[in-house]
Backbone as a ProteinNet text record, in pm:
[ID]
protein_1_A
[PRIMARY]
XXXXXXXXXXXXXXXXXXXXXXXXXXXXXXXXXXXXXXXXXXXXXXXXXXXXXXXXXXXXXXXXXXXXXXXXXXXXXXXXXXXXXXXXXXXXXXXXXXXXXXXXXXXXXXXXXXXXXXXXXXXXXXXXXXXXXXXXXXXXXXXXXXXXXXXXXXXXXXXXXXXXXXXXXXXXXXXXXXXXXXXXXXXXXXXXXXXXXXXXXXXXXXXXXXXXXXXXXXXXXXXXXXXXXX
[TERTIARY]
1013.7	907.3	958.4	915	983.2	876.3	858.5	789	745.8	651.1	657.9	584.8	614.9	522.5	493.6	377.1	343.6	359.6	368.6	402.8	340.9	238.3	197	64.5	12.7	-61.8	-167	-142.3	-252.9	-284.8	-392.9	-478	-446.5	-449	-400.5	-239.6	-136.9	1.8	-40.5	-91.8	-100.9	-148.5	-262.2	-312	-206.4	-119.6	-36.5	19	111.4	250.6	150.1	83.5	31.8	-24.4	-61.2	-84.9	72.4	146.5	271.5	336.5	307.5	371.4	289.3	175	97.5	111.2	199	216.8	381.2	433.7	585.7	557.7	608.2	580	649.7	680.4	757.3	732.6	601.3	603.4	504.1	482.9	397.8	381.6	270.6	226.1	198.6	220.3	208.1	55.5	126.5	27.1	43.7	-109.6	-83.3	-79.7	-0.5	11.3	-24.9	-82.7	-126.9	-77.1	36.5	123.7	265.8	361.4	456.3	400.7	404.3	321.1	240.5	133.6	141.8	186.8	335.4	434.8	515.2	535.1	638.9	556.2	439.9	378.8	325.5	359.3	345.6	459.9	578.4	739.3	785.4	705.4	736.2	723.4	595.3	547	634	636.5	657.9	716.1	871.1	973.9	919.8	952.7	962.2	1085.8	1108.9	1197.9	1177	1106.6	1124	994.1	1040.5	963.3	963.7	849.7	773	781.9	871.9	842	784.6	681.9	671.6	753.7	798.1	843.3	747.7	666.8	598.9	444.7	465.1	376.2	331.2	174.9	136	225.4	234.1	281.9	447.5	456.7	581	664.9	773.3	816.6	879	870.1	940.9	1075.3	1175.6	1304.7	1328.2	1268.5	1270.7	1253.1	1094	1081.9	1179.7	1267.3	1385.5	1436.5	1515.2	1614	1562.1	1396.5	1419.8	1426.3	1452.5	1462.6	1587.8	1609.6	1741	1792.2	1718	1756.9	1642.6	1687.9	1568.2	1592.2	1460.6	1495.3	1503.7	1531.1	1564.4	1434.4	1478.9	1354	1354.7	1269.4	1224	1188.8	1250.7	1148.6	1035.5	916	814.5	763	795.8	755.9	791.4	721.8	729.6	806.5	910.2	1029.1	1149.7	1168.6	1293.7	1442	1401.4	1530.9	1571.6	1493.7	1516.9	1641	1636.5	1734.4	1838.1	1957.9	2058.2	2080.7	1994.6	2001.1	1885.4	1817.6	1770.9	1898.3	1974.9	2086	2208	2197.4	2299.9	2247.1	2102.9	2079.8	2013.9	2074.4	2126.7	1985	1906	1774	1856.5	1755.4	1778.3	1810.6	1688.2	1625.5	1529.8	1508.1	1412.3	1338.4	1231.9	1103.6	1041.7	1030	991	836.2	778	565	624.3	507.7	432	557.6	530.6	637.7	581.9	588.9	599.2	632.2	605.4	626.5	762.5	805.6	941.9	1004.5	994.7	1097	1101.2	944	918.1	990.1	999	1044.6	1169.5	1286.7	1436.2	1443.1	1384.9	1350.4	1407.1	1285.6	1219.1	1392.5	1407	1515.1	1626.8	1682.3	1817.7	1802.4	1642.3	1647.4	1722.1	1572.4	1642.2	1773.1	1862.2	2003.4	2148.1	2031.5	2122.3	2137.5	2284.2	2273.6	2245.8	2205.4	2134.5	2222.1	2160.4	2253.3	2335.5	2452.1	2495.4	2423.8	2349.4	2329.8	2179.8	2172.3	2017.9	2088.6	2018.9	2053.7	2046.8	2140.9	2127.6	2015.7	1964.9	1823.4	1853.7	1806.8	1858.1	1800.7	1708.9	1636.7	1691.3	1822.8	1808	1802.1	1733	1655.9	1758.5	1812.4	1927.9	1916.7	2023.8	1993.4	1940.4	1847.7	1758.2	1692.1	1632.7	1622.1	1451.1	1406.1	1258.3	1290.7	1235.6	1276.6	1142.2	1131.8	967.8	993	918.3	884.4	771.7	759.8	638.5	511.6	438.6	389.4	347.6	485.5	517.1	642.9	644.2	733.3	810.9	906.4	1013.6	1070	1123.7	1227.9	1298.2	1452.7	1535.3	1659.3	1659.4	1810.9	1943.1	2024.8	2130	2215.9	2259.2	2362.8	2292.5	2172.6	2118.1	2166.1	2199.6	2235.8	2374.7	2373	2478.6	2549.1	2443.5	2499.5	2387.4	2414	2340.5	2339.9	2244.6	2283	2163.6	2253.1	2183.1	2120.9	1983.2	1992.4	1836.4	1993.1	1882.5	1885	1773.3	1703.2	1638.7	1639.5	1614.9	1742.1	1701.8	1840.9	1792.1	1839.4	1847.8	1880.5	1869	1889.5	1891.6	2001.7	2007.7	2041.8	1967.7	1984.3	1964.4	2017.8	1976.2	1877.8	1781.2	1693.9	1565.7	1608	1491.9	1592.9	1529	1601.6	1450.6	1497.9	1349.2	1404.1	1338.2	1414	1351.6	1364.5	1368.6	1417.9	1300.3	1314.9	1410.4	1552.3	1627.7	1799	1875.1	1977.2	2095.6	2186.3	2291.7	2374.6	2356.6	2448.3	2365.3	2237.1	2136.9	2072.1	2096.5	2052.7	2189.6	2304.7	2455.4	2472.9	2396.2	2390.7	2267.6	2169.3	2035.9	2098.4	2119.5	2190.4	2305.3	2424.3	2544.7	2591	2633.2	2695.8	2869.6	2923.7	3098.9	3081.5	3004.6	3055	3014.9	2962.8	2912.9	3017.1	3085.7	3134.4	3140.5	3138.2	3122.5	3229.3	3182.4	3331.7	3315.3	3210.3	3195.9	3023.1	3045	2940.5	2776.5	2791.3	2675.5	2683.8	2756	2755.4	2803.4	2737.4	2812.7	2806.1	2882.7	2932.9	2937.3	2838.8	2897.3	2999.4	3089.5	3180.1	3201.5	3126.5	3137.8	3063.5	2981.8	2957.9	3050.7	3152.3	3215	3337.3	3263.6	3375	3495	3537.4	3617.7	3620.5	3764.4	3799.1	3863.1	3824.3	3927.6	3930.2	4060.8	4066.7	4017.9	3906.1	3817.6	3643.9	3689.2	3555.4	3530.4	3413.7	3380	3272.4	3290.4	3204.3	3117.7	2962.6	2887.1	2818.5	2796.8	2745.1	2748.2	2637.1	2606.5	2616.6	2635.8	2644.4	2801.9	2792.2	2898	2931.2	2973.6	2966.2	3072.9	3086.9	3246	3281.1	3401.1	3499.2	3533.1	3473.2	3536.1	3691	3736.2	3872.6	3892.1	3754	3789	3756.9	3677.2	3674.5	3770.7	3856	3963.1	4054.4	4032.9	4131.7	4046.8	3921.6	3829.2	3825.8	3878.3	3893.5	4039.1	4145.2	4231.1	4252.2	4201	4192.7	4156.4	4065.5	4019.9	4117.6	4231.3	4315	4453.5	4461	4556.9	4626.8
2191.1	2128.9	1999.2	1980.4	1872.9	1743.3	1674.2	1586	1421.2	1462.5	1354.5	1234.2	1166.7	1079.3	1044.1	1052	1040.2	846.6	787.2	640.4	645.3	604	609.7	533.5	436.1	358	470.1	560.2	668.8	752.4	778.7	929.2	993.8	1033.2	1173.5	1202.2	1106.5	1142.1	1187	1147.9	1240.5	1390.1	1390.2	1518.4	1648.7	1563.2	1657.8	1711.4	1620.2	1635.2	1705.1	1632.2	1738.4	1889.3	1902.9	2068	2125.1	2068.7	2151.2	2144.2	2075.2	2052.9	2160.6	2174	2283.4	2444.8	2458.2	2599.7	2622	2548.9	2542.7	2531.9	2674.6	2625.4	2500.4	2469.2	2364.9	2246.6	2215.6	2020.5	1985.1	1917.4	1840.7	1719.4	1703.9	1555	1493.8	1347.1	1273.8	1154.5	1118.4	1013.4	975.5	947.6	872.2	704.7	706	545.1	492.4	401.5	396.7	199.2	202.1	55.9	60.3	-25.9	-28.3	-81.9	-227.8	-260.6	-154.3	-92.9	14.6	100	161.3	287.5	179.1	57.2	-17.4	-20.9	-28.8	-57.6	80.6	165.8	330.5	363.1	361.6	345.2	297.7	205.5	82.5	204.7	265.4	323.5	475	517.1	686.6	711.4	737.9	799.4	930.8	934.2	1052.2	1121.6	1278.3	1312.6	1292.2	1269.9	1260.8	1130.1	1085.8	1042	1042.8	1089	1073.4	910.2	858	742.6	690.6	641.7	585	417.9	412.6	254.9	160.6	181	74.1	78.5	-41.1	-49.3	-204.6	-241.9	-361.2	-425.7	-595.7	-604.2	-637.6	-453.8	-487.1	-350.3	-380.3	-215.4	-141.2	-33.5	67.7	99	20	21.4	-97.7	-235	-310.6	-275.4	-207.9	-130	-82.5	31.2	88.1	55.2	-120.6	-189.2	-269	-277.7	-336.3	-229	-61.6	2	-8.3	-24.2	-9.6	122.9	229.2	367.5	458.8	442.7	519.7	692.5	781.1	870.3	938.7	1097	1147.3	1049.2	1036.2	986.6	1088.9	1124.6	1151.8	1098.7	1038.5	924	992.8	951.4	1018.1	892.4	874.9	803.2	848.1	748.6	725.7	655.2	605.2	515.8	586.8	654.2	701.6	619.4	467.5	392	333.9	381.5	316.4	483.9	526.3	639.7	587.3	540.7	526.4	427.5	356	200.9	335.1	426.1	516.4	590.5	651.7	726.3	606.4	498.5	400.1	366.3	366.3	348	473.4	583.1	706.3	775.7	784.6	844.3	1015.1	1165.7	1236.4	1327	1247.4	1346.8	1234.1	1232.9	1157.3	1241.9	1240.1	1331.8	1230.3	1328	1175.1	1225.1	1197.1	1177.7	1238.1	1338	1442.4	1531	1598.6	1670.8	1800.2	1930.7	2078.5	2135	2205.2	2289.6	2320.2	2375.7	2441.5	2323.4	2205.9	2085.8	2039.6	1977.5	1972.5	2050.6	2189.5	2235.9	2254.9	2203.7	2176.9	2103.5	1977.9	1851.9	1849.4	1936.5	1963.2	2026	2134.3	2218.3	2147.9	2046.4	1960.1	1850.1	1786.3	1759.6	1772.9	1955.9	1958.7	1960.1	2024.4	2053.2	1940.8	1850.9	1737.6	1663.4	1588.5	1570.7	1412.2	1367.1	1247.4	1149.5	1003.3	908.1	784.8	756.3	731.5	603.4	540.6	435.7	530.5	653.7	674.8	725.6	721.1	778.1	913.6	992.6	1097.9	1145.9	1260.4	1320.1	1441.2	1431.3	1507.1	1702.5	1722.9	1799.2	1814.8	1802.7	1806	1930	1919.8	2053.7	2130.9	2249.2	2316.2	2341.5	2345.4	2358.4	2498.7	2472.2	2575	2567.3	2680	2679.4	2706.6	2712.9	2775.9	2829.7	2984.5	3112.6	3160.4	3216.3	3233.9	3388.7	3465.5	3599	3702.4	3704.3	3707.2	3605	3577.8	3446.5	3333.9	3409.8	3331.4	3272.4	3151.1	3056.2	3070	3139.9	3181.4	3092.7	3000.3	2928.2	2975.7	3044.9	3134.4	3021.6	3007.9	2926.9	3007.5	2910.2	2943.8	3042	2971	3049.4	3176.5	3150	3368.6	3432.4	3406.3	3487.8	3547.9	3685.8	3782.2	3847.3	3827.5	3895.3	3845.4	3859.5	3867.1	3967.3	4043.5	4152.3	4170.6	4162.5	4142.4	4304.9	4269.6	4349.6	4367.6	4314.1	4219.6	4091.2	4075.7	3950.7	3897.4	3987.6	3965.5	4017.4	3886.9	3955.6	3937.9	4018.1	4058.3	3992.1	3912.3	3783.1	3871.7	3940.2	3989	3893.2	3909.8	3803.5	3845.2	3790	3842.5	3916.8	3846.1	3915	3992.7	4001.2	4102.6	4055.7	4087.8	4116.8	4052.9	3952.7	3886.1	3895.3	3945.9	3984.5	3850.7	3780.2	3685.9	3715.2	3649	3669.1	3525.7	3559.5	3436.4	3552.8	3549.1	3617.1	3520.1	3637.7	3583.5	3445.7	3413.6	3328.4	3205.9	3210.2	3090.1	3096.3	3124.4	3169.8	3116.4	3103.8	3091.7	2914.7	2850.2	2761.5	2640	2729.2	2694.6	2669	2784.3	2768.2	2635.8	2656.3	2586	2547.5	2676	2672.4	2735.5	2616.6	2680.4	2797.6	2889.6	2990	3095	3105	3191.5	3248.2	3346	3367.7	3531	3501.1	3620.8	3710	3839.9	3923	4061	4010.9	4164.9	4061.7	4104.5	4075.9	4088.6	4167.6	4239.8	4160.8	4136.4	4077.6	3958.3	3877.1	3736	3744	3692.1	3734.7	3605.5	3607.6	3489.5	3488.8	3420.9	3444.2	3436	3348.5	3408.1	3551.2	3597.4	3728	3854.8	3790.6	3935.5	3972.8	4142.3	4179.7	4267.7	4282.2	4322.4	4346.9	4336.6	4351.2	4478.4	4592.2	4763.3	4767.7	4785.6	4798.8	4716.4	4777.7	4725.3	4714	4716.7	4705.1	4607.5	4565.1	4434.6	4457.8	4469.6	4543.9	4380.5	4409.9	4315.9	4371.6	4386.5	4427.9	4616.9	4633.3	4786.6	4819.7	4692.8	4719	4708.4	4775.5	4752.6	4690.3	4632.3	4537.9	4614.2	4595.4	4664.7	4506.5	4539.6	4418.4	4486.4	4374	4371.9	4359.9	4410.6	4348.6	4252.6	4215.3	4090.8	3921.9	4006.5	3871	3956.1	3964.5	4024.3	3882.6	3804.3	3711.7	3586.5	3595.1	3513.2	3568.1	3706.5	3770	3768.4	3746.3	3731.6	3640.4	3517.6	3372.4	3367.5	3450.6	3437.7	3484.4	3610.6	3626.6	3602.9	3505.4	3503.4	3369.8
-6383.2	-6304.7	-6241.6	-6073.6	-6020.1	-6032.6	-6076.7	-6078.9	-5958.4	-5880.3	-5731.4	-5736.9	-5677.6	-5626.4	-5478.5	-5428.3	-5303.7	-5257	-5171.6	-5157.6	-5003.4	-4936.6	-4829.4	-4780.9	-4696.5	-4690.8	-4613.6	-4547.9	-4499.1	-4561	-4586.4	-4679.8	-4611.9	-4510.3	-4417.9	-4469.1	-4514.8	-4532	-4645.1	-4730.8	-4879.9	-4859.3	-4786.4	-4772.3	-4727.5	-4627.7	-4564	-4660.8	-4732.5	-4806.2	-4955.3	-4999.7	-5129.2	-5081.3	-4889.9	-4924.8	-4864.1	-4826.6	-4823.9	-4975.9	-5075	-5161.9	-5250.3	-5257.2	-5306.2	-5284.1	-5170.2	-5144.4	-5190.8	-5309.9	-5369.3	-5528.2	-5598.3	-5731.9	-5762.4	-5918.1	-5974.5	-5907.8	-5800.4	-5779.5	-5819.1	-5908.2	-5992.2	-5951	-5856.4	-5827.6	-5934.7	-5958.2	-6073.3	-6033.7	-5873.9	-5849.6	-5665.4	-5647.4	-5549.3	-5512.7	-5437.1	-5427.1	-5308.5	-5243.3	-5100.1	-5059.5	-5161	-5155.7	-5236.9	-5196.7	-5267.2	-5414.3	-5433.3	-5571.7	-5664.2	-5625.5	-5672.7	-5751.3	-5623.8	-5672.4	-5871.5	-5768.4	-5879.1	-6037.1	-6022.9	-6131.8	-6219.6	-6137.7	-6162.7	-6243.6	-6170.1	-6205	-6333.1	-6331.8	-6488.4	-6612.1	-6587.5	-6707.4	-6707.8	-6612.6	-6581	-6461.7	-6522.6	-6441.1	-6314.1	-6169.5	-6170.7	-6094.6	-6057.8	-5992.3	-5872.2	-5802.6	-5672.7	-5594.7	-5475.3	-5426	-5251	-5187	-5069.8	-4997.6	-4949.8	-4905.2	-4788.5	-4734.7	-4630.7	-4638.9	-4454.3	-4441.8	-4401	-4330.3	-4251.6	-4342.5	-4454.6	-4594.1	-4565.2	-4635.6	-4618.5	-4779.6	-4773	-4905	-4898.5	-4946.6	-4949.4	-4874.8	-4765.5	-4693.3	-4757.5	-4707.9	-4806.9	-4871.5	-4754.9	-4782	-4872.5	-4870.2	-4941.6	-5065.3	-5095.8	-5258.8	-5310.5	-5220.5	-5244.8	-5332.8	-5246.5	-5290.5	-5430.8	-5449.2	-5605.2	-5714.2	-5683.2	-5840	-5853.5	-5990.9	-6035.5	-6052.8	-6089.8	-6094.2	-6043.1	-5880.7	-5786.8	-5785.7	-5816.1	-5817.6	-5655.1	-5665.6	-5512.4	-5454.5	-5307.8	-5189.1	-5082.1	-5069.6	-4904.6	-4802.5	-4732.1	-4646.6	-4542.9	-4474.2	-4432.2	-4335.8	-4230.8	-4108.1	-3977.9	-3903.8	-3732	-3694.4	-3760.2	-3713	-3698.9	-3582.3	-3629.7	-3671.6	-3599.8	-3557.5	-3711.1	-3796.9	-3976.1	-4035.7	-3973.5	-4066.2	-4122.3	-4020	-4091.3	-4203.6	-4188.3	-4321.3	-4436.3	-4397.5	-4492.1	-4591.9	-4524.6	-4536.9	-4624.1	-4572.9	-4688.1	-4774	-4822.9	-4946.9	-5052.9	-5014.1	-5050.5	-5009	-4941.2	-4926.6	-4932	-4919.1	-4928.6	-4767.7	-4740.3	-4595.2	-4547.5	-4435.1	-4297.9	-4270.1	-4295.4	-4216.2	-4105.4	-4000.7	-3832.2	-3864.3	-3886.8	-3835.8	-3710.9	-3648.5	-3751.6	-3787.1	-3924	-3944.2	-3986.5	-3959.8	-4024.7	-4137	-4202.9	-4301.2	-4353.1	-4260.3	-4253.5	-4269.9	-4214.6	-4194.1	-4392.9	-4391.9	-4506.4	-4651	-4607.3	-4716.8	-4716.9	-4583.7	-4570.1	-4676.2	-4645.8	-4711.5	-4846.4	-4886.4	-5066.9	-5126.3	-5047	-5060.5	-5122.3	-5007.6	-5010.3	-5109.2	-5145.7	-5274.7	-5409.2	-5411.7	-5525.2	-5555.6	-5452.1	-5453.3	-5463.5	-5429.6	-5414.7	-5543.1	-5604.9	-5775.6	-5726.2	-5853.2	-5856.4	-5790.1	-5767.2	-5713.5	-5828.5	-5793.2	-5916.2	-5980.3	-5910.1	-6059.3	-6106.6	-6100.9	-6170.2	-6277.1	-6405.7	-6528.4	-6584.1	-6589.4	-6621.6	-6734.5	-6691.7	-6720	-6824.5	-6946	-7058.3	-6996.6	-6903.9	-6876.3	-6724.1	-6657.8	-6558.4	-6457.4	-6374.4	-6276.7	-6241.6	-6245.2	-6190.1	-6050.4	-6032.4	-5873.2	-5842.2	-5769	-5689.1	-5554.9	-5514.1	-5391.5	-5337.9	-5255.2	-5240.9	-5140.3	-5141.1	-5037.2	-5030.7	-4909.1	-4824.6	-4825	-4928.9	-4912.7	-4854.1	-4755.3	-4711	-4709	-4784.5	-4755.9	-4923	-4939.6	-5086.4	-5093.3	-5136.5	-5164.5	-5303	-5323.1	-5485.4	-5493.8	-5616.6	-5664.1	-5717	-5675.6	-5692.7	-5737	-5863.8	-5928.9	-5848.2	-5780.8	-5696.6	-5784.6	-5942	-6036.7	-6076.7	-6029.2	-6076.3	-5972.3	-5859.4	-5697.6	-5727.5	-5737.8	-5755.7	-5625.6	-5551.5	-5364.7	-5295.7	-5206.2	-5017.6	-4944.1	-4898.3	-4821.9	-4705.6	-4559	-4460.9	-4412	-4353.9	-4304.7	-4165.8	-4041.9	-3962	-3961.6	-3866.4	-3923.3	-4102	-4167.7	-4302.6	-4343.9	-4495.6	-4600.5	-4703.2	-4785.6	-4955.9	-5018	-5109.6	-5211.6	-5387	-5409.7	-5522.5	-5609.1	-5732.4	-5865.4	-5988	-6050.2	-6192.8	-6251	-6177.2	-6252.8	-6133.8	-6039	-5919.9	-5766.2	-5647.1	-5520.8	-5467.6	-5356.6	-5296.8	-5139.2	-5056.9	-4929.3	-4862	-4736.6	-4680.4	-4552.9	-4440.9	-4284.2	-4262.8	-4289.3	-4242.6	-4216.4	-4163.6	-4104.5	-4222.1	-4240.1	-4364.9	-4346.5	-4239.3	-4197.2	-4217.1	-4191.4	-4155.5	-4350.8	-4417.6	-4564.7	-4624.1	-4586.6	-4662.7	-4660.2	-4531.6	-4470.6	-4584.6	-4596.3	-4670	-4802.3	-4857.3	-4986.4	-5046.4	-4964.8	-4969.5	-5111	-5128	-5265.3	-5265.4	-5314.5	-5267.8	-5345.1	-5447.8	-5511.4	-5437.2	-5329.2	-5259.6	-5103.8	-5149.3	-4998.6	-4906.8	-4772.8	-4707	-4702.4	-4766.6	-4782.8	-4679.8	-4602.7	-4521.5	-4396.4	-4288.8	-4202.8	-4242.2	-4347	-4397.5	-4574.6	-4619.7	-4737.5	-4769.2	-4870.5	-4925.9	-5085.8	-5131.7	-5341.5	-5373.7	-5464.2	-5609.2	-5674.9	-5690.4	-5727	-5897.2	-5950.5	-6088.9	-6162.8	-6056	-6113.4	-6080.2	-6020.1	-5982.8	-6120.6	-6150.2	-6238.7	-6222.2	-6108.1	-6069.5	-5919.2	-5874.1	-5686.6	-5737.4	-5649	-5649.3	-5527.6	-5444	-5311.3	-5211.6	-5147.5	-5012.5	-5129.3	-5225.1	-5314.6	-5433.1	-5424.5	-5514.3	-5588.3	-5741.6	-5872.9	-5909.3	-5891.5	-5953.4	-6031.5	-6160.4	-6259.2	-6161.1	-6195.9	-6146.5	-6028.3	-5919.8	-5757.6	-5722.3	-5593.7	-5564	-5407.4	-5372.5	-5229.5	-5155.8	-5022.5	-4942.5	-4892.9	-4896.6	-4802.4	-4674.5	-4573.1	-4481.5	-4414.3	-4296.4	-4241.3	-4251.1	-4174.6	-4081.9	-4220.3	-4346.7	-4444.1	-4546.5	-4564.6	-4639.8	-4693.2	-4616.1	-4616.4	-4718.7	-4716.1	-4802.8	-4964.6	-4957.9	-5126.7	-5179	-5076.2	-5114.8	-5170.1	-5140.9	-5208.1	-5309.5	-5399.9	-5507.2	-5645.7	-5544.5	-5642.3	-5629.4	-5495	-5463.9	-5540
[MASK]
++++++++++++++++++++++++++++++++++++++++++++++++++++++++++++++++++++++++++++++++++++++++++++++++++++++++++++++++++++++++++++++++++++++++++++++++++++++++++++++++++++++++++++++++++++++++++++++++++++++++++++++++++++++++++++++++++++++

């Protein structure tokens, strides 16, 4: 469970972000805050994983708040400024969301979060979230742990997300899904396929054994499996 906090001087920014945040299992709003002081005095008592930031705050601004935690967890930033990114980005923010922002953007966002490992002065978390992903199955949102993903298999505009434990198909093309993901253990061994690489139990020929499946190698990625045993 990802645990948030919303940080925003407008009720309308909460509304947004808690109903996009509502259509994603695992985010557990903790609280809303509608000031920095507030968030800080929230913080004191109860850690969380993530936070929603707005910049332009009465009090005290948002990047300033930033700069007084000592061990800030992931941020999202969430404004109308675009010209604040890069001083966002040096004090390790995750992602810039520009006002107004979309769904889809939103859940890039959420995505590169979770995926992203903590920043170094935060303290390592005895419970920490594995990396995972949120994949849109028809009009459901899955949190598919990256290390369960055994293959990829395109077909179309949708592709096949085989895993450990079920297959969740997804309207995203293999290339634009390999991209989402970004996991070095993952590589394309055929136009039509991409392999985890610690699940593979054997390379035979032009063929790649994952538990009970079996994948083909391409010509033209021949040269991406050779690496593995080369």
């Amino acid at each position: 469970m990802i645990s948030y906090l919303i940080i925003d001087d407008e009720k309308m920014a909460h509304e947004i972000i808690k109903g996009y945040a509502d259509l994603l299992p695992n985010l557990k709003l903790m609280a809303h805050c509608y000031d920095a002081l507030e968030a800080l005095d929230y913080l004191s008592k109860q850690p969380v994983d993530l936070i929603f930031l707005d910049l332009n705050m009465p009090k005290l601004k948002g990047f300033d708040f930033l700069k007084t935690l000592p061990s800030p967890p992931k941020v999202i930033v969430t404004t109308a400024y675009q010209e604040f990114a890069l001083e966002g980005y040096e004090l390790g923010v995750v992602d810039y969301l520009l006002k107004p922002f979309g769904f889809e953007r939103f859940l890039k966002a959420v995505n590169k979060a979770v995926n992203t490992t903590a920043t170094p002065s935060a303290q390592p978390q005895e419970n920490e979230t594995p990396n995972s992903v949120f994949l849109r199955q028809n009009k459901t949102y899955v949190q598919v742990w990256v290390d369960d993903i055994q293959y990829l298999e395109s077909a179309g505009n949708y592709t096949k997300v085989v895993t450990t434990k079920d297959t969740i198909t997804v309207r995203d093309k293999i290339s634009e899904l390999l991209q989402t993901l970004a996991s070095n253990n993952l590589i394309q061994v055929h136009k039509s396929f991409a392999v985890a690489k610690p699940h593979i139990s054997k390379i035979e020929g032009n063929r790649i054994h994952i538990g009970a499946h079996i994948v083909p190698i391409g010509k033209v990625y021949k040269r991406n499996v050779d690496g593995l045993v080369g």
